[in-house]
Steps between C-alpha positions, in 0.01 A plus 500: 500500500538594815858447678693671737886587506566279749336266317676498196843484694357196635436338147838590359830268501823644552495552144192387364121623486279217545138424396305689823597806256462378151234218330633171473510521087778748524884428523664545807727803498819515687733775555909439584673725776578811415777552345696599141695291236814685454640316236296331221496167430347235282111394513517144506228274283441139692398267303342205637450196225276316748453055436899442395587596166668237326871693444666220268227594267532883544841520484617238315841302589477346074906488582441182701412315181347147607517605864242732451302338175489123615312608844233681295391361211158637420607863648843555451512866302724407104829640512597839336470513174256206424170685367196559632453543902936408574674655774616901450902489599663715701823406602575157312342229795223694629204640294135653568210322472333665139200587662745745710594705205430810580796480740737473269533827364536650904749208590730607148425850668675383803206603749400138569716245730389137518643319778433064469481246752433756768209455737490423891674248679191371749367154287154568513277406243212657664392769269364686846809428737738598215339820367487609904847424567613684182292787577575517854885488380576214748522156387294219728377775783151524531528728847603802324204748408654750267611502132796550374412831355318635806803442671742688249228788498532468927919532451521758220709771606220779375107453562221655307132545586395408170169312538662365144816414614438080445218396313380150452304498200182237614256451705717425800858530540819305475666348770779690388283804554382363882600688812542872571538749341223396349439472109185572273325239333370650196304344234471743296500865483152540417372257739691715758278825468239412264260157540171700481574623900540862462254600715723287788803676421334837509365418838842354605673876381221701678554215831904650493468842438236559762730289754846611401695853405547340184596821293735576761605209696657585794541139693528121398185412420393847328807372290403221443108525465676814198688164344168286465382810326736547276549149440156489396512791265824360386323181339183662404750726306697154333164311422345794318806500294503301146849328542660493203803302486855656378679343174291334371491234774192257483410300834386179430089482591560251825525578870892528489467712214230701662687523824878607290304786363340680878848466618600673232224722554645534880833604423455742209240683745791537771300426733791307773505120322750349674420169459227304247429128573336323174407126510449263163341198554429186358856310428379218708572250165483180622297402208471598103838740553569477120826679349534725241105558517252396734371615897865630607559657162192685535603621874876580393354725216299673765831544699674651228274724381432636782865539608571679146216703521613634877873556368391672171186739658762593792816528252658840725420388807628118516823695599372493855264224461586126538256189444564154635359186469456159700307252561439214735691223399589331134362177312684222522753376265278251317166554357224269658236255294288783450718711314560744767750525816460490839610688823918544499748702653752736253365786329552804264468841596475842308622838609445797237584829542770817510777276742528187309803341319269362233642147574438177578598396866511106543743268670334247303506168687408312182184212464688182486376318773794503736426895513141517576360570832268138495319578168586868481648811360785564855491807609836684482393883529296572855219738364549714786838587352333689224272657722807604696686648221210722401431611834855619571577550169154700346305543814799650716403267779797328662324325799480193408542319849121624586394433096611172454585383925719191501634560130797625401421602138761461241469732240510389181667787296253574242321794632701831451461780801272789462 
């Protein structure tokens, strides 16, 4: 490979390393300004349930009585305490879903916060235009190119030039993740280093060392040309390792659980996480929902397990680690003629982790028919809220003006300070 100085300046971003240097098969690795953390703070899990997860079925409002049991006949989840497949209560009006048991025990812990009818305000029902706007962190813009992450990681009062510092676990990345700094989409650790290429890689290490002082770096791109090195070694190092998960913890065997399990990977290795993006598909259950059992069962198990399994494997560090979950809109109130729901507006949302209250947050706007927003669950909690409160709160990021421009969050008071 034969490639001059000059020429790799020329194939390098501001912060990235493009493909002039590296085969198109290989992640993209970026590297932040210079800089040092001074004070630690938590590594935040994103959790993207992508399709609209149907919330009155995850987190079940069984306290509305025929409000919530007349609109769903077929679906509706028993109340507590009638047999097989009924609701698991946790305050007396709401209760999980029972495919979501394995939350229980960390919610009784007090390391899990649910917060009900929360979601964003734009109407949407666009599973593309509202995933974007949620992502982006602004409601009903499409001009805006960055995520709402990428733009926290732009504001943070510290930098690091971890290539690690936000992942996307995929094959492409997040909108959340879009902009600069730049993140790392990262299938997997193996696929990373490994894929039957080593003979590429080799000649990509001999390519750097021959063009830069990488032993000794002495200028920008000797430093940096040192960090693709040791990046490199870095994962060669994690994929040869047999990852053994702590506690006992057992991921389920899906692509959530799959992906849980490298970020815990990541952030036992210490290796900069800052930020993990994980997507869950599939809650697009417009048809064949069922309740207690059936397709969203199946994909709430999935959820749960893998949730437990992240809290139990990571038990000391989920001091400084917090996990949240959304998702693009809710299900409407009623179920449809094909025993499923279709595209609505209020939501439920998950945060788990060392800051929580263990609570549930809801100014519940109730499901008789004067209260719903057309056919569904109103909105009453602004999801960037939550993402507020754990930003200032967990992340030690106060600039929320550039985060969240044209908001003015409110926090909701259920995420304790670091």
């Amino acid at each position: 490979m034969s490639l001059s100085r000059r020429g790799f300046l020329k194939s390098m971003g501001v912060l990235g390393i493009s493909s002039a240097l590296f085969p198109s098969w290989m992640p993209k690795l970026v590297f932040s300004p210079h800089g040092q953390q001074s004070v630690r703070h938590d590594i935040l899990v994103a959790i993207f349930q992508r399709g609209g997860m149907d919330g009155l079925n995850a987190v079940v409002p069984y306290g509305e009585g025929g409000g919530y049991y007349d609109r769903r006949p077929t679906i509706a989840i028993p109340e507590p305490g009638n047999g097989y497949g009924s609701v698991i209560d946790l305050d007396g009006f709401f209760g999980l879903h029972p495919a979501l048991a394995p939350l229980k025990d960390i919610f009784d812990a007090g390391a899990l916060n649910i917060i009900h009818a929360a979601g964003s305000p734009d109407p949407s029902r666009s599973h593309f235009d509202a995933m974007e706007y949620m992502e982006r962190g602004i409601p009903g813009d499409k001009s805006t190119s960055t995520g709402w992450i990428t733009r926290h990681l732009q504001s943070a009062s510290w930098q690091d030039e971890s290539p690690f510092r936000a992942v996307g676990m995929g094959a492409i990345l997040p909108a959340s993740l879009r902009g600069e700094p730049s993140a790392l989409a990262l299938r997997s650790i193996a696929d990373f280093h490994l894929g039957g290429r080593q003979d590429q890689i080799a000649s990509i290490q001999r390519t750097l060392a021959g063009l830069y002082s990488v032993q000794a770096p002495t200028d920008i791109l000797d430093m940096k040309a040192a960090g693709v090195l040791n990046t490199l070694d870095m994962m060669a190092q994690l994929s040869a390792q047999e990852y053994y998960p702590a506690n006992g913890a057992q991921y389920p065997d899906s692509e959530f659980g799959y992906a849980l399990r490298q970020v815990a990977q990541l952030i036992k290795a210490g290796v900069g996480l800052e930020i993990a993006c994980v997507d869950i598909g599939g809650w697009d259950t417009h048809e064949y929902q069922g309740g207690s059992d059936g397709t969203m069962a199946s994909l709430l198990n999935d959820f749960a397990q893998g949730m437990n399994a992240f809290y139990t494997d990571l038990q000391d560090e989920m001091g400084h680690i917090t996990v949240v979950s959304m998702s693009e809109f809710g299900r409407t109130a009623n179920e449809n003629a094909s025993g499923g729901t279709d595209h609505g507006h209020g939501n439920a949302m998950f945060v788990m982790g060392g800051g929580v209250t263990g609570t549930i947050h809801a100014r519940w706007p109730g499901l008789h028919d004067a209260a719903l927003d057309e056919s569904d669950l109103a909105i009453t909690t602004d999801y960037r809220d939550v993402l507020a409160e754990i930003l200032v709160q967990r992340l030690g990021n106060t600039a929320l003006d550039h985060i969240f421009p044209g908001y003015t969050p409110t926090l909701p008071g259920i995420i304790r300070p670091r």
